[in-house]
Residue frames relative to the residue before (quaternion, step in Angstrom):
aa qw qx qy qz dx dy dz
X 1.0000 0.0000 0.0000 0.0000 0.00 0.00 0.00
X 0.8480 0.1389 -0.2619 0.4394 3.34 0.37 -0.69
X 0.4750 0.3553 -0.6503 0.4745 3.91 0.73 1.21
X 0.6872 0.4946 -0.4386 0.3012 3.57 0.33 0.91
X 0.3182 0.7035 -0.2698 0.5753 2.55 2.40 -0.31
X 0.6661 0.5040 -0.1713 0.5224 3.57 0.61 -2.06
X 0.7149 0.4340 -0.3477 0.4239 4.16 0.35 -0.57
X 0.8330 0.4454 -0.2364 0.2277 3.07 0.87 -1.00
X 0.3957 0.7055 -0.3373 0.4817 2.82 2.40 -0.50
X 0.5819 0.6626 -0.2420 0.4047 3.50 0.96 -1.70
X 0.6861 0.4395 -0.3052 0.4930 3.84 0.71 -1.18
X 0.5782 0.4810 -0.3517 0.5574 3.55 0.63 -1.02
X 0.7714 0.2152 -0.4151 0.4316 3.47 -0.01 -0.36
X 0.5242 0.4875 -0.5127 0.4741 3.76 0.40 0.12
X 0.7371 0.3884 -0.4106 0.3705 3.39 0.24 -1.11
X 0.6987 0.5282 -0.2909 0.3848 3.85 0.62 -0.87
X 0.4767 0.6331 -0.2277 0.5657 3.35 1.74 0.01
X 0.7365 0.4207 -0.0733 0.5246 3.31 0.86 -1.32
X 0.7117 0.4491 -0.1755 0.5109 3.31 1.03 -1.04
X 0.5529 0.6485 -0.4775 0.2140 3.59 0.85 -0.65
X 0.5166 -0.5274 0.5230 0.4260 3.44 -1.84 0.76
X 0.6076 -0.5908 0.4118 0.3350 3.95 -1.80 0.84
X 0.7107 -0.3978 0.4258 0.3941 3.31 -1.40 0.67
X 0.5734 -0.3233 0.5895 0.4681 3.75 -1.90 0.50
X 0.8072 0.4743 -0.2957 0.1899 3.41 -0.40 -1.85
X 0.4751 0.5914 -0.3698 0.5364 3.67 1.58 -0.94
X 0.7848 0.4491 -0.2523 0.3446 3.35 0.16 -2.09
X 0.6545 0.4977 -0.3259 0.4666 3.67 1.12 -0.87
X 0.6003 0.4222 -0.3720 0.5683 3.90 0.96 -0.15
X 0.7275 0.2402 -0.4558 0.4529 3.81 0.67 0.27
X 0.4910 0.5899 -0.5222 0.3717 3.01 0.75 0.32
X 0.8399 0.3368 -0.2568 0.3393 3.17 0.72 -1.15
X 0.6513 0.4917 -0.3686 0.4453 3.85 1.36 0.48
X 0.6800 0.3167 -0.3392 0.5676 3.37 1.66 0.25
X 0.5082 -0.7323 0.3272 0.3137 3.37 1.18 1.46
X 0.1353 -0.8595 0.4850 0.0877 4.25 0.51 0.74
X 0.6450 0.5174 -0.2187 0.5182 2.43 0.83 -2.57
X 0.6788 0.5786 -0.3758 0.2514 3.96 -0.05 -1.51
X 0.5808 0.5518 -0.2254 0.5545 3.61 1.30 -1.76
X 0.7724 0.4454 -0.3594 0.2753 3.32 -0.19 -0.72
X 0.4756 0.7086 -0.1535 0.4980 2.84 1.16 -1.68
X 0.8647 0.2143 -0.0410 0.4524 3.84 -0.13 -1.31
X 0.4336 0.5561 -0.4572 0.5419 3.81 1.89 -0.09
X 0.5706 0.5699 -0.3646 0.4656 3.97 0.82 -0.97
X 0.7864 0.2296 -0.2578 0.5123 3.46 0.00 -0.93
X 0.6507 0.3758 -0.4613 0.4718 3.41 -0.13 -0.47
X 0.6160 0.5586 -0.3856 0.3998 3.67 0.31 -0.65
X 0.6113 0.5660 -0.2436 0.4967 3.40 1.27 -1.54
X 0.7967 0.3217 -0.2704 0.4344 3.44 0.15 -1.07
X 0.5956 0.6657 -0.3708 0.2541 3.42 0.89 -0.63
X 0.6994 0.4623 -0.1534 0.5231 3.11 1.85 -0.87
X 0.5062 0.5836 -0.4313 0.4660 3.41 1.27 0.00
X 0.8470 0.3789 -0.3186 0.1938 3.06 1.51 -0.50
X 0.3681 0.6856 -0.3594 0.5150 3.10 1.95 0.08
X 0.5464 0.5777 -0.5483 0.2590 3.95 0.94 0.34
X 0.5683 -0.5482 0.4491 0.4181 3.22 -1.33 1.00
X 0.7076 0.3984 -0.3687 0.4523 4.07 0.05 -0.70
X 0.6158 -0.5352 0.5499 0.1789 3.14 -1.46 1.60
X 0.3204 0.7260 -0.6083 -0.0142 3.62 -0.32 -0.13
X 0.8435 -0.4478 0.2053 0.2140 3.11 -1.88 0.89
X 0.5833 -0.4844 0.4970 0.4220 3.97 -0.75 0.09
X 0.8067 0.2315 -0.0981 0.5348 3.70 0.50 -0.95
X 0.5965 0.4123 -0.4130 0.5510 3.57 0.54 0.57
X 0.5980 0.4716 -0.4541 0.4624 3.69 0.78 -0.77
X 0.7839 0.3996 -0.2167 0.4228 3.31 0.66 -1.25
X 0.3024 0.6621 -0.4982 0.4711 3.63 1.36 0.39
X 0.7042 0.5531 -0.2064 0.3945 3.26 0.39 -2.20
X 0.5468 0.7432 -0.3124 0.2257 3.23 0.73 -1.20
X 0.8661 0.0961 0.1114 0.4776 2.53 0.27 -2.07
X 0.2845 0.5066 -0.6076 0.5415 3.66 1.40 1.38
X 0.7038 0.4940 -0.2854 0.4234 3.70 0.43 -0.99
X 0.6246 0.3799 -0.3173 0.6041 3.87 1.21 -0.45
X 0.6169 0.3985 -0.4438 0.5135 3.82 0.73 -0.03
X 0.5557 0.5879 -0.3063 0.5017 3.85 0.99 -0.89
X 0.8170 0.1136 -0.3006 0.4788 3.89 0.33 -0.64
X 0.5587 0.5684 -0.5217 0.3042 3.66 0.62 0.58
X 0.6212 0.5299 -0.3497 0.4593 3.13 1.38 -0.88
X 0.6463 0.4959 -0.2447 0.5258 3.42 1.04 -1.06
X 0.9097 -0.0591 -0.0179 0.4107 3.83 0.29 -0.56
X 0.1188 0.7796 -0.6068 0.0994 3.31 0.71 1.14
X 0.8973 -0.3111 0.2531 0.1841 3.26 -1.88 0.59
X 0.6651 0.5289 -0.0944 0.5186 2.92 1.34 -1.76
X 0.6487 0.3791 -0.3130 0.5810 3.42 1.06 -0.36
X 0.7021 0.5310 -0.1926 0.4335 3.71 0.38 -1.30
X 0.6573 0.5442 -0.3964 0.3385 3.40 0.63 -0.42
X 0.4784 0.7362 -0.3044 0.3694 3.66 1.10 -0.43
X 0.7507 0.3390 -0.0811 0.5612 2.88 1.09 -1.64
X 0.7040 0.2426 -0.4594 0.4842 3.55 0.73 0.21
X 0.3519 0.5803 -0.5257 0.5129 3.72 0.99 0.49
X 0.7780 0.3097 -0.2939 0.4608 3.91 0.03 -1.44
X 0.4169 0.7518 -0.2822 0.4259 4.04 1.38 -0.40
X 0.7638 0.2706 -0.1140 0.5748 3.29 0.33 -1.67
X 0.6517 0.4801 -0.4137 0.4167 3.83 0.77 -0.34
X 0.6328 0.5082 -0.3173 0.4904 3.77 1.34 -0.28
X 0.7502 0.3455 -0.2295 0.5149 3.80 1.38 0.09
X 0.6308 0.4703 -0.3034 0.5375 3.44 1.63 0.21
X 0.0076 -0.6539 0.6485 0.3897 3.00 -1.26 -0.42
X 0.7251 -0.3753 0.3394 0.4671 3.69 -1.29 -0.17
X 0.6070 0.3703 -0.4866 0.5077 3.89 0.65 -0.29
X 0.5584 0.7180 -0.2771 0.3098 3.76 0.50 -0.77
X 0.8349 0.1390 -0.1194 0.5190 2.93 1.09 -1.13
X 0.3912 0.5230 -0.5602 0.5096 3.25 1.45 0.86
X 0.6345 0.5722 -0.3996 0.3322 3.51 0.57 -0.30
X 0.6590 0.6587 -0.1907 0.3091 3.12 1.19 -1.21
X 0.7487 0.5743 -0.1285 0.3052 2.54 1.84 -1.61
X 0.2732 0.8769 -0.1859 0.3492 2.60 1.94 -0.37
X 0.7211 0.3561 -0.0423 0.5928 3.07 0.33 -1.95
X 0.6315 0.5414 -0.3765 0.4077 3.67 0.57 -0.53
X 0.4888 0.5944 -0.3789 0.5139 3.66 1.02 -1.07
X 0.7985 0.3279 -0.3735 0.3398 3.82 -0.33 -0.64
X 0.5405 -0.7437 0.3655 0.1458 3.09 -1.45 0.77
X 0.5398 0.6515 -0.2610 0.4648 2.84 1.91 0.40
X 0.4541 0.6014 -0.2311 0.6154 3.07 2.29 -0.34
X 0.6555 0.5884 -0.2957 0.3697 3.55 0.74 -0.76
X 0.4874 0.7063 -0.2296 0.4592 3.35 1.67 -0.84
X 0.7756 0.2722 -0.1205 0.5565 3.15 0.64 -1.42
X 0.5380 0.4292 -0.4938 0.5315 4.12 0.71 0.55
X 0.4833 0.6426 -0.4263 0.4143 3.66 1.07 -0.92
X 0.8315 0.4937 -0.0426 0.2509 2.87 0.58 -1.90
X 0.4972 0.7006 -0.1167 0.4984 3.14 1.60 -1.15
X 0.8121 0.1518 -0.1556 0.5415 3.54 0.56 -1.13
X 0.3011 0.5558 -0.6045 0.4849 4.08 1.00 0.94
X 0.8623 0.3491 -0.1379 0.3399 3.60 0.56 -1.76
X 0.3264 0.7232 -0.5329 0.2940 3.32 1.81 0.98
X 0.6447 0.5024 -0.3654 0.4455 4.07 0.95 -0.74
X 0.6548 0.5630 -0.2769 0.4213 3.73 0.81 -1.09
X 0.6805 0.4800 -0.2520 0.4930 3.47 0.86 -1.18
X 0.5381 0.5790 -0.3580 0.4970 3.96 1.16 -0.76
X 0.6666 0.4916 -0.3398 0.4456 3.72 0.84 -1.24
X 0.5872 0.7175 -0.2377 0.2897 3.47 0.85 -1.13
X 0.6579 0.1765 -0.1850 0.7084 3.15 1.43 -1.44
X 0.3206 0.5206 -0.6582 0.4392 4.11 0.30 0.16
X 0.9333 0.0674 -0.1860 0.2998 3.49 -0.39 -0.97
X 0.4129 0.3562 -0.5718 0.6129 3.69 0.44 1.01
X 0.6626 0.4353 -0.4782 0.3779 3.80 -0.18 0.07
X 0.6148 0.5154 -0.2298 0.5510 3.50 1.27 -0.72
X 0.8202 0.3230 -0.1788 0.4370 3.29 1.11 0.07
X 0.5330 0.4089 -0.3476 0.6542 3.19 2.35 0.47
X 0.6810 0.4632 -0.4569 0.3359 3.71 0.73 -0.85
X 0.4689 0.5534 -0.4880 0.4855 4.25 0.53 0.28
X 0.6159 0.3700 -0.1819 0.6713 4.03 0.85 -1.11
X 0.7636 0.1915 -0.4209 0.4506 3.86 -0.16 -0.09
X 0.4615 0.6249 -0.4869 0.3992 4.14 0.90 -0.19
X 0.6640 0.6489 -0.2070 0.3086 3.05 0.96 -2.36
X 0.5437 0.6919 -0.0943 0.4657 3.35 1.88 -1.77
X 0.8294 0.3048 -0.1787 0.4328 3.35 0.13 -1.15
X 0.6436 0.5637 -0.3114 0.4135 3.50 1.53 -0.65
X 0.5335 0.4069 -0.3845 0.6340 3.46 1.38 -0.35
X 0.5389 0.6103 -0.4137 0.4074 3.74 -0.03 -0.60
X 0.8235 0.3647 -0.1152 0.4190 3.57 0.44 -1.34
X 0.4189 0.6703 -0.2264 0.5691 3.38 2.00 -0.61
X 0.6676 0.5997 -0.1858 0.4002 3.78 0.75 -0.88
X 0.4725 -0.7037 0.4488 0.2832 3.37 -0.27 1.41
């Protein structure tokens, strides 16, 4: 009984070993080859502006671009990196485990991978437009949607 006691104690520790979420230092080396800090950072604005542009009010060349860049001073102050990174540090450690992201890193190490992060965070402003305009052409059909929806007994 109790070298089954001793085995099973043993697995649990292997498994909690094996299973464990990856080091900062791992998680902070994928960050920095799948450019995080860079994605975020440029998901905010582009996100920001994308929605300034789906606003129903026409608004001026030089005021939009006023808004803009109050709203890019508004989420740094409000969510710079230095603050955010934690949570996507405590984030990626709730969807990895430490072999995982040795694996990942892996693939991340080559320089042929780097291309396609390079690349990836150019096609963060283009890809926003993409859904900007199919959204301009569902949000009328999802209003139209929710007003009948809400109409319904």
């Amino acid at each position: 009984m109790l070298m089954k006691s001793v085995v099973a104690l043993g697995c649990l520790a292997l498994a909690s070993v094996v299973a464990s979420p990856g080091t900062d230092r791992q998680i902070d080396e994928l960050f920095e080859l799948t450019l995080v800090q860079d994605l975020f950072q440029v998901g905010q604005t582009e996100g920001f502006k994308a929605g300034l542009e789906m606003s129903p009010v026409a608004l001026p060349a030089e005021k939009r671009q006023k808004i803009l860049e109050q709203g890019k001073k508004i989420l740094e102050e409000v969510m710079p990196w230095s603050v955010v990174r934690a949570d996507f540090i405590e984030m990626y450690k709730a969807h990895f485990t430490e072999e995982e992201i040795e694996q990942v890193l892996e693939l991340c190490r080559d320089p042929r991978y780097a291309v396609l992060v390079r690349k990836q965070l150019e096609m963060v402003g283009p890809s926003m437009a993409i859904g900007q305009k199919y959204s301009q052409k569902m949000m009328p059909r999802m209003m139209e949607e929710t007003m009948r929806i809400m109409q319904e007994p």
